[in-house]
Structures are given as C-alpha cells and as structure tokens.
N, C-alpha and C positions, 0 to 999 in steps of 0.2 A: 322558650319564653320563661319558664321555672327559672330555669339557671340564669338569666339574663338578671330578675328579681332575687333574687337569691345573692348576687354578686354586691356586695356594698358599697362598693365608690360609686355605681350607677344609681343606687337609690340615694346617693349623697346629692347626688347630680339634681336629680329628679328634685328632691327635698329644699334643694337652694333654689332650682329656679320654681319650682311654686311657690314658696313662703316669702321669695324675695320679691316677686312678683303683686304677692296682698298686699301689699303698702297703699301702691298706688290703687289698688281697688278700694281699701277701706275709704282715700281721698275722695273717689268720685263719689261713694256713697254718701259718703257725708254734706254731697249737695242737698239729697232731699232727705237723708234720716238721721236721726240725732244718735250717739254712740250706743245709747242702751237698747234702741230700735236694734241695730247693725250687731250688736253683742246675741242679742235674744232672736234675733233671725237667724243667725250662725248654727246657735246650740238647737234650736227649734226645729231645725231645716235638717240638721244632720241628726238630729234624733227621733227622727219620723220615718227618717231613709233606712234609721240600722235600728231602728223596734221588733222588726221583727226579727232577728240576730238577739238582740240586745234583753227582752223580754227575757224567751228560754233560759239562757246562761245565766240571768239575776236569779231566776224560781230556782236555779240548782247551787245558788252559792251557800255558805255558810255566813255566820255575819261577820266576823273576823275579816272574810274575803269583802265581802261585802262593805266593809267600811274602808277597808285599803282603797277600794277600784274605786267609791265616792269621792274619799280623799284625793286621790292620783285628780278625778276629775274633776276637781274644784280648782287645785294647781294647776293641772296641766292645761286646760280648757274653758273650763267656766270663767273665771277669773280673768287669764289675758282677754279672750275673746270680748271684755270690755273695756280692759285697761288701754288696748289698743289704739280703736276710735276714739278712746275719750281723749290722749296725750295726740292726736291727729287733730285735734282741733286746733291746737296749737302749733305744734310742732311739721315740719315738715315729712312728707315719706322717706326723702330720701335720710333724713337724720334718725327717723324711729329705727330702718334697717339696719344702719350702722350703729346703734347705741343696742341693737339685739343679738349682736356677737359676741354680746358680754356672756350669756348663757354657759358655756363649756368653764368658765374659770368660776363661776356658782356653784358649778357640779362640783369641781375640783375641791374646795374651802368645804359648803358642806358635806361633803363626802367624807374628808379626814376631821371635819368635828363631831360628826355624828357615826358615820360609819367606821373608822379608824383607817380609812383608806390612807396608804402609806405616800407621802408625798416629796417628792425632791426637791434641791436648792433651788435647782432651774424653773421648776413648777413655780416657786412660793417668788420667784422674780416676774415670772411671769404672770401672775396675778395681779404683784402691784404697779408693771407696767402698763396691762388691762386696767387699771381702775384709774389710773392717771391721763390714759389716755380717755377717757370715758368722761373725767371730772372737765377734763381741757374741753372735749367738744361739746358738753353742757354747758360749760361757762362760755363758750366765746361763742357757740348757734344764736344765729338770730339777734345779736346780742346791739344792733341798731335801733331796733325796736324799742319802744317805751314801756309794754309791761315784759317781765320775768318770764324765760320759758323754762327756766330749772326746776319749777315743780313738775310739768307737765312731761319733761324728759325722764323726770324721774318715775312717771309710772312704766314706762317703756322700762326703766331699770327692774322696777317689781315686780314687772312681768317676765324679766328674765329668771329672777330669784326664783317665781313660781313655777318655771318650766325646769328648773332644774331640781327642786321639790321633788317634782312630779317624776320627773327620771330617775333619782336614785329609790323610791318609794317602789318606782314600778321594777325597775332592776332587784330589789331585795325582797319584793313582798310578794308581787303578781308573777311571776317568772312560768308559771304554770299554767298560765291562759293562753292562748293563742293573742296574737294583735287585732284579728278581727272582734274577735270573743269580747278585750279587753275594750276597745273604742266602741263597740257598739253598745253594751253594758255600761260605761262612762256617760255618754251621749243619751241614752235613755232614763238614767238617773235624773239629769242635770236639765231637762226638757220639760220637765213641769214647772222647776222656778223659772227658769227662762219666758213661758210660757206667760205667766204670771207678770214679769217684770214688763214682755211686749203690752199685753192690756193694760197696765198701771201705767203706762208711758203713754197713752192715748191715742195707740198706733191706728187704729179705724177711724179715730175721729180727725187725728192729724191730714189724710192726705186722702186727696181725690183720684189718687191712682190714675193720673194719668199720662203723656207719654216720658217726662222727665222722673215722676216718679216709678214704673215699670223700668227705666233704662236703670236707676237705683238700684232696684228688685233684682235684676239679671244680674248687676255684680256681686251683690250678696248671695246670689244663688250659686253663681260661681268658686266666690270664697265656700261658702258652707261644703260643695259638694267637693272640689277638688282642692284649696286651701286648707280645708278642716275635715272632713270627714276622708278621704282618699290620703290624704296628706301625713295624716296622724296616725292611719294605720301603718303605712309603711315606716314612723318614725318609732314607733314601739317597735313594729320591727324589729327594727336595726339594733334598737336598745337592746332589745331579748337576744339579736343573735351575738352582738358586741358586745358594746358596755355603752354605759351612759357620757361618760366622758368622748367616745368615739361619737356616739349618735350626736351628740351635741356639738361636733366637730363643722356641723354644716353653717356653721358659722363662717367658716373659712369662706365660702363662697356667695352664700344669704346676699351680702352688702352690696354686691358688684351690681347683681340685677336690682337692687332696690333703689341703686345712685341711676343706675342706666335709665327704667322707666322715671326718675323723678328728671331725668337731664331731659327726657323725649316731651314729658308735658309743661317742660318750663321755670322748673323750681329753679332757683338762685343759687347755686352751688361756691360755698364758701373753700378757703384753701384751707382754713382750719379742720374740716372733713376729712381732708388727705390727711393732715398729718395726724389729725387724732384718729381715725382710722387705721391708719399705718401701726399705730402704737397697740390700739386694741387686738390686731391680727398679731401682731408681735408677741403680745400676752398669750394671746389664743393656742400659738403655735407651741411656742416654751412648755403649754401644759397638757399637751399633745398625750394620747394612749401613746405609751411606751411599748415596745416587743412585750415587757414581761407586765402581764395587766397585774394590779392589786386584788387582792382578795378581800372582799367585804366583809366586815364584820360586825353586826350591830353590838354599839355598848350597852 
C-alpha cells in the first residue's frame, strides 16, 4: 500500500478523479447554500478533522514558517475554496473543470518570474496556446445567454493563478514539513475566518435543515473530507516528492471527469469546449516537467 501511494501517476489518478469530480458537487450544493456557506463549510469541516495534527505542528513553528504555511493557505485553499462556487453560479461545472487546466502554465510563468526557473521556446508556446485556448472558451461559453459569464469565468481563472502561488511557495519555502504536517496546519489556521464568514452569512438563520438541505450538507461534507482535506494532502505530496509543475500536471486529466459528470446531470455541452479544451491540454502538455527538472532559485 506504501509503495502503491508513493508511485505518482497513481496519485495523479486519484487527484484527477476527485477534483474533477467537485464540480458537479459544488453544483448540487448550491441548491440550498450560497458560495461563502459552501467555501466556509470546506475550510471549517477540514479544519476541525486535521486540529488535532494541525495544533501541535503550529505551537512548534517559527514565524517565518508560520507565515509561509498561512500564506500557502490563503492561495492554495482559502481563497479558491470560494472562488469556486461563487464562478458556479454562473458558470457551468463542466466549463469551471476545464478552464482549471490552466494551473500547470501559472506555475510555469510564475516560476520563471519570480523563481528564475529556466524555461524553453516550447514551454513559452505553450503557455500562449494555453491562454488562447482559455480566452476562446471564455468568450464563446454560454455566450446565447443575455448577461456576460467572463467575469465569472474568470474567477475560476484566479483561482488557478492562486493554486499555482501556492505550489511554488510550498515547493521553495515549506519543503520541510511533511504534507500532513503542512494541510493540517493550513486548515487550522484558516478555520477561524471561515468560521467567522459561515455566521456573517447567516448560515443558522438561513435554513431549516431539512431533507434538501442535509442532502446539500452531505455533498459539502464530502467535498471538505475527500475533495479538500484527503485530496490536498496527497497534492502537496506530490509537489514535495516532484515539483510543482508535475503536481500541477493533473490538469491533464481533471477536465475529462469534470465534462463526464456535467454530460451525466444534463449540462449543454458546447463544441466550443472541445476545441478550447483541446488547446489548453496542448499548452498544458508543451510545458510539461522535462527529464532534467530546473533548479529553483529565489531572486
């Protein structure tokens, strides 16, 4: 079983079909709870599970350490974990999965402007492939409709920007913590705002809890435990055993299940999807870990 966890493609696996997977849970959620409910139940839910983890390793960090892993989990976690539902209001699942492939060519760009990670012709084509393919399925999604969904696509875009933040940050800064150490520490930081945002949201007074809103509950519970909290350990992981650009790589797969479950519950699947998709895996691929990884370097 070690070895099994231990082997990357399998956790690549694992990683594509649960992430590709929350799309359509964050959809059902958002029958009965508004984004910042569904955001602040996430962090709340998985930071109650990994407190006791999470606790010990804060009392023993320095603060140096201590602003990195807050940092890391404001990008990597806090942050989408809202951005998500709220661009799900609008936007379809299966469009938010595929506009979240963007991630690995984020890495890539701030990698080499912040880090000096060394980058090739094929990478920097493949970025602007990735970005074209991404502008195309923004502009044309949805695009029958009478209001604009390219703002709301574009939080899905700033949610990639921030997970990619969050991987080079945790690749150069945290490399010393384990991945449980690091999420459970993350998660318990970021669970008293959360906390905070659920009661300002009106979450007790909004809903009588009953069976449409508990069938809500169970998908959020599902997201938090195995979407976010199981999910992000094994993605640091990956980052600590790889690199961030590989970890990021589940991109490659992410979209397939996120188009599948949005085909099973009925969304409208545009041909513009295929081909802007097509373009972003194209990017994806072009900036691909090489044999010989880069060496990080902060300027």
């Amino acid at each position: 079983m070690k070895n099994i966890f231990g082997n990357r493609w399998f956790l690549l696996i694992i990683l594509a079909l649960t992430w590709g997977s929350s799309f359509i849970m964050i959809k059902k959620s958002l029958l009965e709870f508004s984004p910042y409910e569904i955001g602040s139940l996430r962090v709340l839910i998985s930071g109650i599970i990994l407190s006791m983890i999470g606790i010990p390793v804060i009392r023993k960090m320095n603060r140096v350490t201590l602003f990195y892993v807050a940092l890391a989990g404001l990008f990597g976690n806090f942050l989408p974990l809202y951005l998500f539902p709220m661009a799900q209001t609008h936007i379809s699942s299966s469009l938010a999965g595929v506009l979240d492939s963007l991630v690995p060519i984020f890495v890539l760009i701030l990698g080499f402007l912040f880090y000096g990670v060394k980058t090739q012709i094929s990478q920097i084509f493949g970025a602007i492939i990735g970005f074209f393919g991404a502008a195309t399925l923004m502009y044309f999604s949805e695009s029958n409709t009478e209001e604009t969904q390219i703002g709301y696509a574009l939080m899905v875009v700033f949610a990639t920007v921030c997970y990619a933040v969050a991987a080079l940050i945790i690749k150069d800064k945290l490399s010393k913590l384990t991945s449980i150490e690091l999420t459970a520490s993350m998660f318990t930081l970021w669970a008293i705002p959360a906390l905070v945002i659920l009661l300002s949201s009106g979450f007790t007074k909004n809903h009588n809890f009953d069976y449409e809103t508990l069938t809500a509950f169970g998908f959020v519970s599902i997201l938090a435990i195995f979407g976010t909290t199981i999910a992000i350990v094994l993605y640091y992981k990956l980052i600590q055993d790889t690199s961030p650009i590989f970890a990021s790589s589940v991109s490659y797969l992410l979209p397939i299940f996120a188009v599948m479950w949005g085909l099973i519950d009925g969304e409208k699947f545009s041909p513009w999807y295929i081909f802007s998709g097509v373009l972003i895996l194209i990017g994806v691929y072009l900036i691909r870990e090489k044999k010989k990884k880069p060496k990080m370097v902060p300027r």
